[in-house]
N, C-alpha and C positions, 0 to 999 in steps of 0.2 A: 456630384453633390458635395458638398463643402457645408463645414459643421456650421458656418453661418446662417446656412436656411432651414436648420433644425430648431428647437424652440428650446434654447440652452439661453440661461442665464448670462448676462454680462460677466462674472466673478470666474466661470466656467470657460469661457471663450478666451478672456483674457490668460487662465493657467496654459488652456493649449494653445495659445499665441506664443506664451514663453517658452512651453516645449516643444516648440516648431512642427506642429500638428496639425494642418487645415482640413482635410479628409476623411469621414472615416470609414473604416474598412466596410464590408458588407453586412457581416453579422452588427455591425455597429447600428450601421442604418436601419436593417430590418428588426432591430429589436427595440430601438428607444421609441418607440409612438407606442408600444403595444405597452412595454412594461411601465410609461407614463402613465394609459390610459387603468392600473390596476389591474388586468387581467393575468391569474397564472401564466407562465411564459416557459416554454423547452426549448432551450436552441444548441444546435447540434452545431458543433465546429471545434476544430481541431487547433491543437496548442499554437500561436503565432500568430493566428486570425485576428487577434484584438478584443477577445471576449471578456478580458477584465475592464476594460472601457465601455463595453457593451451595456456590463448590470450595473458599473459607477456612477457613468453620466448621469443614465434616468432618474438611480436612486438617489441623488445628490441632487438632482431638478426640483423634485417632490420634498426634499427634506424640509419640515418643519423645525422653524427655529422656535425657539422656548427656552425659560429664563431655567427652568430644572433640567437638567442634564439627564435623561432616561434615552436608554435604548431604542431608536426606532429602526435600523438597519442591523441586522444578522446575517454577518455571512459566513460563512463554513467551507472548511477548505482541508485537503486531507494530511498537509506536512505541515509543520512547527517551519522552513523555510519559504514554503507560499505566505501562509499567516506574516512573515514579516515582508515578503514583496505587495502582498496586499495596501496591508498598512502606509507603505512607501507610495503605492502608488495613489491611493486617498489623501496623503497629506501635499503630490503635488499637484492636484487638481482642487486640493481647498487653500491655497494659498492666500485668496481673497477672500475666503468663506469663514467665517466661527463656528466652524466644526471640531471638535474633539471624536478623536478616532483610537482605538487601543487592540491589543494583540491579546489572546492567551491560550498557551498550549500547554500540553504534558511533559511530565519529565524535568517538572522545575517546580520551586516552590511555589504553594499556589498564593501564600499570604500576598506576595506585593499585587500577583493578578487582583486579588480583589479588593486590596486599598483603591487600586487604578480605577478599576470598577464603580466604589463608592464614590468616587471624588466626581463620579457623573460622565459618560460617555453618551455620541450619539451615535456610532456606529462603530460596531465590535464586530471582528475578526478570528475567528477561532476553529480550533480544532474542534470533531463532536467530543470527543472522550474528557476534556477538559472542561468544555462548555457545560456538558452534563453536571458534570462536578459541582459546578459553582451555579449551576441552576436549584438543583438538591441539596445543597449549603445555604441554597437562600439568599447567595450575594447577587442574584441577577433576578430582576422581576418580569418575566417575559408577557406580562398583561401591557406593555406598552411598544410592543416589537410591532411594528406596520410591516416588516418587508423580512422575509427571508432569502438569502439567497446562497444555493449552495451550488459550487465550482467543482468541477471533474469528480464528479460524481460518480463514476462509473471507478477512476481508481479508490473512492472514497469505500464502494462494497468489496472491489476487488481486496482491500485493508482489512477490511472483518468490520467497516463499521456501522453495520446493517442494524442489528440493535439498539447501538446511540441513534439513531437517525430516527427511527421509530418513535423512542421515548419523546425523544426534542418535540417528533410533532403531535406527539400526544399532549404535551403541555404547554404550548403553543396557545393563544388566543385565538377563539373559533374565525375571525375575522383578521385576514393577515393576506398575504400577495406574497406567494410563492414563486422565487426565479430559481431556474435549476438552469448548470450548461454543464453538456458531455460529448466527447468526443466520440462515443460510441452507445449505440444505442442496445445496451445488454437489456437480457429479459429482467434482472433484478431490479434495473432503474425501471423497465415497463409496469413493475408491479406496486413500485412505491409509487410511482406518477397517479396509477390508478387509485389506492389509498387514497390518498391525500389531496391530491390538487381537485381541482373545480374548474372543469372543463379547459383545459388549458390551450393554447396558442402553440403550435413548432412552428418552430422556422429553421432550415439548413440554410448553413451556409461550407461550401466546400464539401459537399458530403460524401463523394467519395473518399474512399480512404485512400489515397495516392503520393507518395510526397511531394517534395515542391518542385518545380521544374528545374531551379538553379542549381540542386543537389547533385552532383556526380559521383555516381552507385559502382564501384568496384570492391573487388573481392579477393583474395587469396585461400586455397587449399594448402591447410598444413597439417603435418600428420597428429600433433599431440599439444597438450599445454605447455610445455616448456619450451619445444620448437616455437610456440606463436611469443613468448615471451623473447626469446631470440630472436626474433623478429621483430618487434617493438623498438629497440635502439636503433636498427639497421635502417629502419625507415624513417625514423628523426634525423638522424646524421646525411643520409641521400636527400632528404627534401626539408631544406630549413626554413620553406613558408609552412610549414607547419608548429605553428607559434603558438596554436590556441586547443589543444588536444582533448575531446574527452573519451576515453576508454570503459569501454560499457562492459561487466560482468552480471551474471545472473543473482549470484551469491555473495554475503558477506564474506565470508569465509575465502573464496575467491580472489577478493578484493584484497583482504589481507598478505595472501601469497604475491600475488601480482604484484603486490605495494614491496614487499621484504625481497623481490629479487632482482625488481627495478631500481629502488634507492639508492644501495652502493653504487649503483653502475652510472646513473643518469644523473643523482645528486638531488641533496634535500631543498635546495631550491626551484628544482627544476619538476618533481615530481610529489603529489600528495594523492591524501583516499579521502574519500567520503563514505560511512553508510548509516544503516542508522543506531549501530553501535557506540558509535563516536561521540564522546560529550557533545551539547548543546551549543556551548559558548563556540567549540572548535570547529564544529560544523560550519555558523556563521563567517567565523574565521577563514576557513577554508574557500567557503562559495567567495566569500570578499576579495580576498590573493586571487583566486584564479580567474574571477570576473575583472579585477583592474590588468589583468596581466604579469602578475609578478610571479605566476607560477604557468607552466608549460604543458603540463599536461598531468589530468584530474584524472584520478582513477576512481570509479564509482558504479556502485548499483544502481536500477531504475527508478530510484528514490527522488533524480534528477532528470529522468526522462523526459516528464510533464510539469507544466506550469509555468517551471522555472524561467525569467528571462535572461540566459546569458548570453551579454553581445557579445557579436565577432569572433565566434566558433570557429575555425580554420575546417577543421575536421572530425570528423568524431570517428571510433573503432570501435567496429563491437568484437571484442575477445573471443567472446563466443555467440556463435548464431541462435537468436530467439528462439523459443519453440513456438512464441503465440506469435504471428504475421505484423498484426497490430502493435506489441514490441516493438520490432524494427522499426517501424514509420514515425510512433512518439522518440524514440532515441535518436534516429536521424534527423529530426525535426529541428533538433540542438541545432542545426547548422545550416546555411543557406537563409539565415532571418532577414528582412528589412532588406528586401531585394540584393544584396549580398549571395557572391557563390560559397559553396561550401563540399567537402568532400567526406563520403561517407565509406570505410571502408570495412570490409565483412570476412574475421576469418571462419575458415569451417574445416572440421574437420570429417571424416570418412564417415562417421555415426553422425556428422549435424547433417548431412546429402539433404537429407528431407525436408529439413527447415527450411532448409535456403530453397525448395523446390517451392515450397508451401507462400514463401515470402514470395517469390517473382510470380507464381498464382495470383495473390493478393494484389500486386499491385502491376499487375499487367506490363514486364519489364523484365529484361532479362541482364543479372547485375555480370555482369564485365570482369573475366579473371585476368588476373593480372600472373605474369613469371615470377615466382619468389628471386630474390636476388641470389649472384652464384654465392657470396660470402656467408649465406646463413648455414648457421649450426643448426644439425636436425638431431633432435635430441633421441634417445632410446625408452628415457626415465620416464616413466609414468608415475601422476601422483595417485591419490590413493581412491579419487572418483574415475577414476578410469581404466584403473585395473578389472578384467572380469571379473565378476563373480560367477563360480559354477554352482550350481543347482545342483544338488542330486536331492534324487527321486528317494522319497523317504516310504518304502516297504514294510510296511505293518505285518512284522510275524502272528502270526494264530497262535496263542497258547493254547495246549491239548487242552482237553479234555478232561474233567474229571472224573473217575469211577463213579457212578451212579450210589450212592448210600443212602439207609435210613436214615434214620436221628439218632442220636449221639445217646452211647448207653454205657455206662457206667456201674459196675459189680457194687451193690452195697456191701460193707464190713458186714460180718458173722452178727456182731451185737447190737447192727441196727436193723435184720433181719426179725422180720414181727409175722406171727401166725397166728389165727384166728381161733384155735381146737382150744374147747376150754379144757382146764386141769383142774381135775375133783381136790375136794379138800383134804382128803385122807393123803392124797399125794403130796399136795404141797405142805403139807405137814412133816411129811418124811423127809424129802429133798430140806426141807428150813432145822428141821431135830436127827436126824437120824433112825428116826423111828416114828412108827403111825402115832399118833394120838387121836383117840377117841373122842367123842365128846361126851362131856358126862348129861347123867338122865337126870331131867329136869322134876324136882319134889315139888 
């Protein structure tokens, strides 16, 4: 099928005519007659599939034009770097359209977001945590939203944004067209789906979880983090079609180190970090260098796993082997795009054994070791996440016993000692004078 015998717009046909698009993928197909026809829609498919053209097309079919600029498109998406490939990819399929499209995420002022905002959009772009913001500010009036549509969804709960997600659709117009897509189908997405949607439509596309065919899956066994960091230069320098690198760590903190012991060595044009520490502006900056090629190899957390489209990956490394299966296949996914090969390489260490057993489970595949080179330095140093910790057993001694006691008694002084024996008068007469006194006889 070819997108001319879909029921796409002239303005639509002629954008992917310029972006030399005739085709579209599968999820594309199976999903644009459904989410035309207004029905909630689930579709399952995995980062590369084409699922951002998927919810585009239709929603951009459907779009009503009108002289006030109000929101009829919401889509939500889980990084402040999706939200601007979004946005990019809307503005090149409305080249012929008079569509107004806008971005707003977290961790920046919100004021220009909702100048943008006022000045009238028809399809906004957003993070939930920022969206929420400017929904409970009042700059966004969600009584005129036809369509929502929210993207990787699954990492969207994995982020903690379970809560915004809820709210949104609580305030949401009773009447609206829900598109969700997720690469994987966790029970948290099974329980919002139920929530909220109204009988909805799945459709898979690619649904095993497998990676791509073009991908060649090998690996190395190294003993510790710095050994693999010694081994990062050694295999830039032996294979120089390795032009387009991305180096996967678990952790920020990680990435930091990796970054402070590769830069002397490899050079500040040849290497940078991403995570999501990193100012805003620098992050863009960074995915921009290392997507045009003017940087070698990107060291970064999962933050770039998903979503993101970066062409012409040579290779990707994961540092260290995932513990989740799923991991491995969105990070390797980086590479092998757009029928392009691509080379995924896996180190592990003695404690990762099981991941990497856990990963070739997953994907029914068994990844390929390779002989570390004779020149690598095998380090001793361990950093400070890999050092043991010993445990000792913490032994609760018994405090004796106490002597069994009454209650607490205390000698009164001599002069607060009181007796009840009365003392005749004659007495206390004597003890007060020294002598009896009598009383006299009454006349």
């Amino acid at each position: 099928m070819t997108f001319d015998q879909l029921n796409l717009s002239n303005p639509l046909l002629n954008a992917l005519n310029d972006l030399g698009i005739s085709e579209p993928t599968p999820i594309q197909e199976k999903t644009f007659s459904l989410i035309l026809s207004g029905r909630d829609v689930l579709g399952i498919a995995q980062t590369g599939t084409g699922k951002t053209f998927a919810y585009l097309l239709p929603c951009l079919r459907d779009i009503k034009f009108a002289h006030q600029k109000t929101i009829q498109v919401l889509i939500l998406v889980p990084t402040r770097e999706l939200v601007k490939q979004v946005v990019g990819e809307v503005e090149k399929l409305t080249t012929y359209m008079d569509v107004k499209v806008g971005g707003v995420f977290g961790g920046v002022n919100m004021a220009p977001q909702k100048d943008l905002i006022l000045a009238g959009l028809d399809i906004l772009v957003a993070t939930p945590g920022r969206l929420l913001d400017l929904i409970l500010s009042d700059t966004i009036k969600t009584k005129t939203i036809k369509k929502l549509v929210i993207d990787e969804v699954d990492e969207m709960l994995d982020l903690g944004f379970k809560y915004q997600l809820s709210r949104i659709f609580d305030l949401l117009p009773p009447k609206h067209q829900n598109i969700l897509f997720s690469a994987t189908m966790i029970p948290e997405v099974e329980n919002l789906i139920a929530l909220y949607f109204n009988d909805p439509v799945k459709v898979e596309a690619a649904t095993d979880i497998t990676p791509l065919k073009n991908i060649v899956q090998t690996g190395y066994n190294v003993k510790n983090f710095n050994t693999k960091a010694n081994l990062i230069p050694l295999l830039l320098k032996e294979h120089p079609e390795m032009t387009k690198v991305i180096v996967f760590l678990s952790t920020k903190s990680m990435v930091d180190l990796l970054f402070s012991i590769l830069q002397p060595i490899l050079g500040k044009q040849v290497v940078d970090y991403i995570h999501s520490n990193k100012a805003q502006n620098k992050r863009f900056a960074t995915i921009t260098n290392f997507d045009s090629g003017n940087c070698r190899v990107l060291i970064a957390t999962d933050i770039i796993a998903r979503g993101l489209d970066l062409t012409e990956v040579t290779h990707v490394i994961n540092f260290d082997t995932p513990p989740i299966p799923e991991s491995y296949v969105h990070r390797i996914g980086r590479t092998g795009r757009a029928d392009k090969k691509g080379i995924a390489i896996t180190l592990t260490t003695e404690k990762e054994q099981v991941y990497r057993n856990n990963i070739e489970a997953l994907i029914k595949l068994k990844i390929e070791l390779l002989q570390t080179p004779d020149d690598l330095v095998v380090s001793n140093v361990l950093i400070k996440e890999e050092i043991p910790v010993i445990k000792m057993k913490n032994i609760l001694v018994k405090k004796p016993k106490k002597d069994l006691a009454g209650p607490a008694f205390h000698q009164k002084k001599a002069k607060n000692l009181k007796t009840n024996s009365k003392i005749p008068h004659a007495e206390k007469m004597r003890l007060k004078y020294g002598k009896p006194i009598k009383k006299s006889s009454k006349k």
